[in-house]
The first five atom37 places (N, CA, C, CB, O) and aatype in JSON, in Angstrom:
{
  "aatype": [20, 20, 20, 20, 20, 20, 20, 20, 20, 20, 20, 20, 20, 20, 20, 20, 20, 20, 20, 20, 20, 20, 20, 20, 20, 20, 20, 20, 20, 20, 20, 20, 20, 20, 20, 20, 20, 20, 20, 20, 20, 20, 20, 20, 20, 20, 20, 20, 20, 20, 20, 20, 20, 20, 20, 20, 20, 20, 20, 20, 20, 20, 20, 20, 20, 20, 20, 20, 20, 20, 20, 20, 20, 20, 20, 20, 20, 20, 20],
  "atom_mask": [
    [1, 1, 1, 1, 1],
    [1, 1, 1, 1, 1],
    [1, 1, 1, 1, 1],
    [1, 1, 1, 1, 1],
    [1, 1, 1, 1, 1],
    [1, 1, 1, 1, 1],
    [1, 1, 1, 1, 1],
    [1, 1, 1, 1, 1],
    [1, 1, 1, 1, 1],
    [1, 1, 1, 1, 1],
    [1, 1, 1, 1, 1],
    [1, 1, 1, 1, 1],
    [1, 1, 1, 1, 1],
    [1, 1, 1, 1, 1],
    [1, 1, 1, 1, 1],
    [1, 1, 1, 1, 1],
    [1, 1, 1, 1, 1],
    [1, 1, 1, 1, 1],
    [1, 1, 1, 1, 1],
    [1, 1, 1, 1, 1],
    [1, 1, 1, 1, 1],
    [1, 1, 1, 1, 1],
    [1, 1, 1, 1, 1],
    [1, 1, 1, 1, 1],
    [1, 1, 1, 1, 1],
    [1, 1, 1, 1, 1],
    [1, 1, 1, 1, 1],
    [1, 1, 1, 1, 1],
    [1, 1, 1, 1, 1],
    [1, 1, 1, 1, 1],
    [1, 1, 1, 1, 1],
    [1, 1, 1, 1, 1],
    [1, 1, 1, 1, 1],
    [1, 1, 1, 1, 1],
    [1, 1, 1, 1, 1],
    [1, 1, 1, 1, 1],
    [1, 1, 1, 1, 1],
    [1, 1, 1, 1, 1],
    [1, 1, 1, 1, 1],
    [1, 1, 1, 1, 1],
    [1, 1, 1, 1, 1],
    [1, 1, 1, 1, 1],
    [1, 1, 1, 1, 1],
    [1, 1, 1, 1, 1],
    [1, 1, 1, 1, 1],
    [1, 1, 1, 1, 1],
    [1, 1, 1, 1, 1],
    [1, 1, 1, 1, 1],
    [1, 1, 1, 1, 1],
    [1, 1, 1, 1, 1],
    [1, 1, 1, 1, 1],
    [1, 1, 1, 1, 1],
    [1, 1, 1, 1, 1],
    [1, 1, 1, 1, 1],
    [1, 1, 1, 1, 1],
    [1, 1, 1, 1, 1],
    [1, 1, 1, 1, 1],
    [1, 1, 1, 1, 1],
    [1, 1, 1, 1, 1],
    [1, 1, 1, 1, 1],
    [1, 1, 1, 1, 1],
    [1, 1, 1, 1, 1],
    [1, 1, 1, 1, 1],
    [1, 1, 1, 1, 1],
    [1, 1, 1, 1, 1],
    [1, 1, 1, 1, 1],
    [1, 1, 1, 1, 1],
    [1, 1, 1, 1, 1],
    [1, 1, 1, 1, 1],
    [1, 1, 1, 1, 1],
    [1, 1, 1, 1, 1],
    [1, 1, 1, 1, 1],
    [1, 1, 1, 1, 1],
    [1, 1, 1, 1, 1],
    [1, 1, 1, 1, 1],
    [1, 1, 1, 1, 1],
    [1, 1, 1, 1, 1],
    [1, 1, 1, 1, 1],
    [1, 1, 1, 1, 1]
  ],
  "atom_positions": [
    [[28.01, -0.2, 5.06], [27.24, -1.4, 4.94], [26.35, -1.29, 3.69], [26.4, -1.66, 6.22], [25.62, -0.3, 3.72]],
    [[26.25, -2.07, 2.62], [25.72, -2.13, 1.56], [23.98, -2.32, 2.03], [26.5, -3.27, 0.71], [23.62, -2.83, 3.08]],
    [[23.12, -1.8, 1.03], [21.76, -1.6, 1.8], [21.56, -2.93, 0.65], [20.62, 0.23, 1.76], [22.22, -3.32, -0.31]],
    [[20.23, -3.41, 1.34], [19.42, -4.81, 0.63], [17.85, -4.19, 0.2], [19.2, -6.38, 2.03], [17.21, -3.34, 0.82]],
    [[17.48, -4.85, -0.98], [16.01, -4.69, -0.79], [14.91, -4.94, -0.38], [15.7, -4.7, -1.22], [14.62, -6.11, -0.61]],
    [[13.99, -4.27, 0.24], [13.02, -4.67, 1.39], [11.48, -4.86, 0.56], [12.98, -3.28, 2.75], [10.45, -4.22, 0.79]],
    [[11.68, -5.87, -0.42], [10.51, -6.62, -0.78], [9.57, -6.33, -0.08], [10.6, -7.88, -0.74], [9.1, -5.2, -0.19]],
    [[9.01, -7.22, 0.8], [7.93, -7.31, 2.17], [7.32, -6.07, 2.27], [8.65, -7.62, 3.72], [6.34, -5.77, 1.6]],
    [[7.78, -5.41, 2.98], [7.59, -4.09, 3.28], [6.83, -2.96, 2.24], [8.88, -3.7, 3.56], [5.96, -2.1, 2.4]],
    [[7.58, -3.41, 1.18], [7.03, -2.25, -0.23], [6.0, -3.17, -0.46], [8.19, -1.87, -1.89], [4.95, -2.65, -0.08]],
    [[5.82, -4.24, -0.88], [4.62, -4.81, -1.21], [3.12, -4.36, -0.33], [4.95, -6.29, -1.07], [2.1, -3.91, -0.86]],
    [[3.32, -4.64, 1.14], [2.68, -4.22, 2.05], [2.32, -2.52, 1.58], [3.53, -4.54, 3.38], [1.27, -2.01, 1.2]],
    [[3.51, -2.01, 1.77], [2.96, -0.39, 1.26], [2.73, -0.11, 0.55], [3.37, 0.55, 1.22], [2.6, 1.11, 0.46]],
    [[2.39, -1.1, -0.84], [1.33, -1.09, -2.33], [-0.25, -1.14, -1.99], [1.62, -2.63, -3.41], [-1.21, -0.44, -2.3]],
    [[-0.05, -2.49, -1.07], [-1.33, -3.17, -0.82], [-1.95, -1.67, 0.12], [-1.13, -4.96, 0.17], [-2.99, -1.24, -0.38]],
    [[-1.7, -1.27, 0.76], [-2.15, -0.13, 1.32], [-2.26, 1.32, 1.04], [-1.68, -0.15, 2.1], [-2.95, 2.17, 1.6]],
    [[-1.54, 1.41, 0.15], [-1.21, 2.43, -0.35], [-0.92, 2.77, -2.28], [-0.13, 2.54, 0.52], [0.04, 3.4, -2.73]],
    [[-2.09, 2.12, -3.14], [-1.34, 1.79, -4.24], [-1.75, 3.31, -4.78], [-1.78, 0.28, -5.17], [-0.81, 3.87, -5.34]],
    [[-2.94, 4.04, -4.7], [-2.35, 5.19, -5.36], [-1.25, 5.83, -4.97], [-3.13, 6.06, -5.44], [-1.71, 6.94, -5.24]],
    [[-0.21, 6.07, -4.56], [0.84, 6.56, -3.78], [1.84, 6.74, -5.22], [1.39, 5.4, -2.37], [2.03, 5.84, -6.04]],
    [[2.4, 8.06, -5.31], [2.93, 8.25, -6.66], [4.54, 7.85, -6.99], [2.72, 9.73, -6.94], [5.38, 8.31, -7.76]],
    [[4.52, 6.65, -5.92], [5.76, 6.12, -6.02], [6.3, 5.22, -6.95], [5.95, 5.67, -5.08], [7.5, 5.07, -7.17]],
    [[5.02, 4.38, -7.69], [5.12, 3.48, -8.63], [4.54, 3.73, -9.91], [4.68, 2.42, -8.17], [4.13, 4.81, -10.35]],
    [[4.55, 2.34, -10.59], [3.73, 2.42, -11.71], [3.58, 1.15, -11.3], [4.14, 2.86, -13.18], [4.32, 0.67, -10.45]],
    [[2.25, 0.24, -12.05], [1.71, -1.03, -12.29], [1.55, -1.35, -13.78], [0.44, -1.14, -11.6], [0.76, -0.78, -14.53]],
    [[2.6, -2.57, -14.19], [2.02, -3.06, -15.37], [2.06, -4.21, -15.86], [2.31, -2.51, -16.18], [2.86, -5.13, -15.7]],
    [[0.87, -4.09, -16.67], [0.15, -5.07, -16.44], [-0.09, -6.42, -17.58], [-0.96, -4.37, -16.12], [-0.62, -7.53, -17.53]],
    [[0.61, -5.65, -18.53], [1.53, -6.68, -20.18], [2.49, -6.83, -20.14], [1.7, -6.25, -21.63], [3.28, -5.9, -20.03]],
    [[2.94, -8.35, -20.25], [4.02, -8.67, -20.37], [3.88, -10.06, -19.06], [5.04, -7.28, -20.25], [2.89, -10.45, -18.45]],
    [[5.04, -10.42, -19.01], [5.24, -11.82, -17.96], [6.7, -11.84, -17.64], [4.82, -13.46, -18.73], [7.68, -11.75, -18.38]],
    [[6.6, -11.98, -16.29], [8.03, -12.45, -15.6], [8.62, -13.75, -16.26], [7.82, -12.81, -13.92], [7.8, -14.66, -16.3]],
    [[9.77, -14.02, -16.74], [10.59, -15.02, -17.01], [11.6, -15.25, -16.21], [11.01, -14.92, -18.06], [12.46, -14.47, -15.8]],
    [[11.41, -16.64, -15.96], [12.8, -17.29, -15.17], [13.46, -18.42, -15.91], [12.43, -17.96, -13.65], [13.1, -19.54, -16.28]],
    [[14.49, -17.75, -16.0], [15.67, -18.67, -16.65], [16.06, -20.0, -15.63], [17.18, -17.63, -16.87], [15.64, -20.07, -14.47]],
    [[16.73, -20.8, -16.1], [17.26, -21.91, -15.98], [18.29, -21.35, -14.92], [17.73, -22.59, -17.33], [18.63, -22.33, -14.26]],
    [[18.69, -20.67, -14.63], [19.65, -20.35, -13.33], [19.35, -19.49, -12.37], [20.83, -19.86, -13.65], [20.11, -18.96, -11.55]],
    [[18.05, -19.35, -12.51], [16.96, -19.08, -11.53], [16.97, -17.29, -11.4], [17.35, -19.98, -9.89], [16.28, -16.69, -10.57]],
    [[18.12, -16.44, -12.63], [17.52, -15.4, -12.87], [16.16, -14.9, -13.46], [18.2, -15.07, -13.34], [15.39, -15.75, -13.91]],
    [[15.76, -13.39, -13.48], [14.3, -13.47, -14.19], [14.49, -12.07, -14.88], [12.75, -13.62, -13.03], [15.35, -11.29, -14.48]],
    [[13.73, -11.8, -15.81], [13.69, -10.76, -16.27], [12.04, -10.52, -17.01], [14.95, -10.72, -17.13], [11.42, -11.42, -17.57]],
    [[11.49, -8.88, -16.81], [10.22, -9.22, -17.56], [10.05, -8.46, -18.99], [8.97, -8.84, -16.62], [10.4, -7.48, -19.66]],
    [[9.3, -9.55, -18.95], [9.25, -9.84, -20.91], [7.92, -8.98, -21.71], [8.82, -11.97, -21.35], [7.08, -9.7, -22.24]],
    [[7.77, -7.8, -21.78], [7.16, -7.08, -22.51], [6.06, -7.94, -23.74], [8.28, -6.23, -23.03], [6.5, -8.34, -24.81]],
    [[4.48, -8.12, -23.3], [4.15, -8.8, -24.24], [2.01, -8.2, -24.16], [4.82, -10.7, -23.85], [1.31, -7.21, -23.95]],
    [[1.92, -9.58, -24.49], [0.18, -9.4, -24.5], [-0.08, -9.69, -22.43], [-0.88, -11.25, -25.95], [0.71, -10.2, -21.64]],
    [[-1.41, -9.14, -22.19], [-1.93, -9.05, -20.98], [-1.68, -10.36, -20.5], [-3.3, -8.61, -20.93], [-1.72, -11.36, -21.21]],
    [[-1.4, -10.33, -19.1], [-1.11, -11.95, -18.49], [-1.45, -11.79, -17.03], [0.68, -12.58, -18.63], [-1.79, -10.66, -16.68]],
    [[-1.42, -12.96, -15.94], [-2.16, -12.63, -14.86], [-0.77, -12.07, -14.45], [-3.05, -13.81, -13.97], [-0.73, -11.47, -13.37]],
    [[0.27, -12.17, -15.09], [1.62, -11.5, -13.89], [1.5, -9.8, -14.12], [3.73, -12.13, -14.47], [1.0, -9.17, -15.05]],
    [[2.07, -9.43, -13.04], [2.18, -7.84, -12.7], [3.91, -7.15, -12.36], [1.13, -7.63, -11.15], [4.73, -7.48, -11.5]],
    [[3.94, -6.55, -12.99], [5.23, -5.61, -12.53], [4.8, -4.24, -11.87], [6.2, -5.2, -13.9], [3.95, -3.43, -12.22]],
    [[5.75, -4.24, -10.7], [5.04, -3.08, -9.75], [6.37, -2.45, -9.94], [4.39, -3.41, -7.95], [7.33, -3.2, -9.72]],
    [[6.66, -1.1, -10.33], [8.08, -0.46, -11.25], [8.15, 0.7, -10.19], [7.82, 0.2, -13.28], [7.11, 1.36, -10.19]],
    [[9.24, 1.2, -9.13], [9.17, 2.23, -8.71], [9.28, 3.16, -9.75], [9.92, 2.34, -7.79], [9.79, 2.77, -10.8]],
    [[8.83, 4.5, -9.63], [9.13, 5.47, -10.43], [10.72, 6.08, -10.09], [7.96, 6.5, -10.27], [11.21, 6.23, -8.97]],
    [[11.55, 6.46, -11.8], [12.25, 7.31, -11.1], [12.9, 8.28, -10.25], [12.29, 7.36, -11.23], [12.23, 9.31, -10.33]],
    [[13.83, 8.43, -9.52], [13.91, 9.09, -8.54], [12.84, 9.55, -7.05], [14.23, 9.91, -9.22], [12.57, 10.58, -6.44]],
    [[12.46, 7.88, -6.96], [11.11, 8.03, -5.92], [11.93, 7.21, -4.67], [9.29, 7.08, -6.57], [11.5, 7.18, -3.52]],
    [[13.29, 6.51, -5.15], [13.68, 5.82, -4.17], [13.57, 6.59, -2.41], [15.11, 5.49, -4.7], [13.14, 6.05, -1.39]],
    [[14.02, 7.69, -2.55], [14.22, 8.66, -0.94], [12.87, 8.65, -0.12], [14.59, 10.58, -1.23], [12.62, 8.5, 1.07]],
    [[11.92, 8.93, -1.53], [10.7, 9.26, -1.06], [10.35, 7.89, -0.46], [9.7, 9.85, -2.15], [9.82, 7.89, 0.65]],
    [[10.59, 6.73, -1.08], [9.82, 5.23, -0.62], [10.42, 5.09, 0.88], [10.32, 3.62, -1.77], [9.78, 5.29, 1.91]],
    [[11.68, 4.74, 0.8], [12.5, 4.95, 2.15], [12.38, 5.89, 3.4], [13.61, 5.26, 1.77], [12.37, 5.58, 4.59]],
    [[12.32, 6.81, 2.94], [11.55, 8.08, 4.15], [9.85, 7.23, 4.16], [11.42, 10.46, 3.2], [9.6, 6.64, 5.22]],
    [[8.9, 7.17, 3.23], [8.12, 6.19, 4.07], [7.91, 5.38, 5.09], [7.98, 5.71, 3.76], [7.28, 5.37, 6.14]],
    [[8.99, 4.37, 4.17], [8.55, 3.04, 5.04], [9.74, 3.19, 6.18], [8.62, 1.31, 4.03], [9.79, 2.17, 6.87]],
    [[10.94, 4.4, 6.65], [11.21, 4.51, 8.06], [10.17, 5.0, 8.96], [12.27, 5.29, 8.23], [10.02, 4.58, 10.11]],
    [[9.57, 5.75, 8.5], [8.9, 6.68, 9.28], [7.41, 5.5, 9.55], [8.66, 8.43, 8.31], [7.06, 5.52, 10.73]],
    [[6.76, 4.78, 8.89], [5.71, 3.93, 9.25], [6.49, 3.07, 10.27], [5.01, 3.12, 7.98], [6.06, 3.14, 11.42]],
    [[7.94, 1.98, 10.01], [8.15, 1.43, 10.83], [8.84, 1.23, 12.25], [8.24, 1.07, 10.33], [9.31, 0.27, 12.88]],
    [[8.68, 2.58, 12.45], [8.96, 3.49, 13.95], [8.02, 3.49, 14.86], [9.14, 4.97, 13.81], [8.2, 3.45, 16.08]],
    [[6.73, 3.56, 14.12], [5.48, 3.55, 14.88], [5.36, 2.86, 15.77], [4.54, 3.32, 14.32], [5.74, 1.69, 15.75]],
    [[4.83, 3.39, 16.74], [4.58, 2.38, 18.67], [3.0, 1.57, 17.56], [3.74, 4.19, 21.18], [2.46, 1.9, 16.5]],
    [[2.82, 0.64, 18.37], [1.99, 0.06, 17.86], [0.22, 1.01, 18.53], [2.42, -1.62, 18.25], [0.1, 2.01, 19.25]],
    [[-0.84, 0.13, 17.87], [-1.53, 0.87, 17.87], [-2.56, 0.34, 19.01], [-1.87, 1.11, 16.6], [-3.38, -0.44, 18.53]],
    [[-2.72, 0.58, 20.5], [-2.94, -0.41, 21.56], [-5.01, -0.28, 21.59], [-1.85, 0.23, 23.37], [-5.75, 0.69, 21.76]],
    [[-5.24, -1.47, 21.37], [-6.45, -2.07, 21.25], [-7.13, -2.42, 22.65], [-6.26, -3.26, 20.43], [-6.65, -3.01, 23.62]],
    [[-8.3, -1.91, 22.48], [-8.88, -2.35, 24.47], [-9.14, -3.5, 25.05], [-10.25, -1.88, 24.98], [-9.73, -3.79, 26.09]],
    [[-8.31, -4.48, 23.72], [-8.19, -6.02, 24.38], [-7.26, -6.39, 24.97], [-8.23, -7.01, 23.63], [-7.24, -7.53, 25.43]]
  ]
}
């Protein structure tokens, strides 16, 4: 079965976790979307857009993460 990418999830484990030496953040340049609704980003002066870049060979490491967080029993509250 061909694997998909789990957007959601990694974003979430930025927002929580952004020193985590799985990425890089940067922060020049701007996402472009073409006319057929591909995108590619465009290396330039500072802009409010962000590229969040896994680092090489961090894929195993991200994945062993985010299995192992989303296994977790939840976390039961005394409400």
């Amino acid at each position: 079965m061909p694997t998909r990418p789990s957007w959601d999830p990694i974003a979430v484990l930025y927002a929580v976790r952004p020193e985590a030496p799985l990425w890089s953040l940067h922060a020049t340049g701007h996402n472009h979307i073409f006319a057929n609704g591909c995108n590619e980003w465009l290396e330039g002066p500072p802009t409010n857009h962000r590229l969040l870049q896994l680092q090489p060979g961090a894929e195993k490491a991200l994945q062993a993460t985010l299995d192992e967080l989303m296994v977790q029993p939840p976390i039961r509250s005394g409400h």
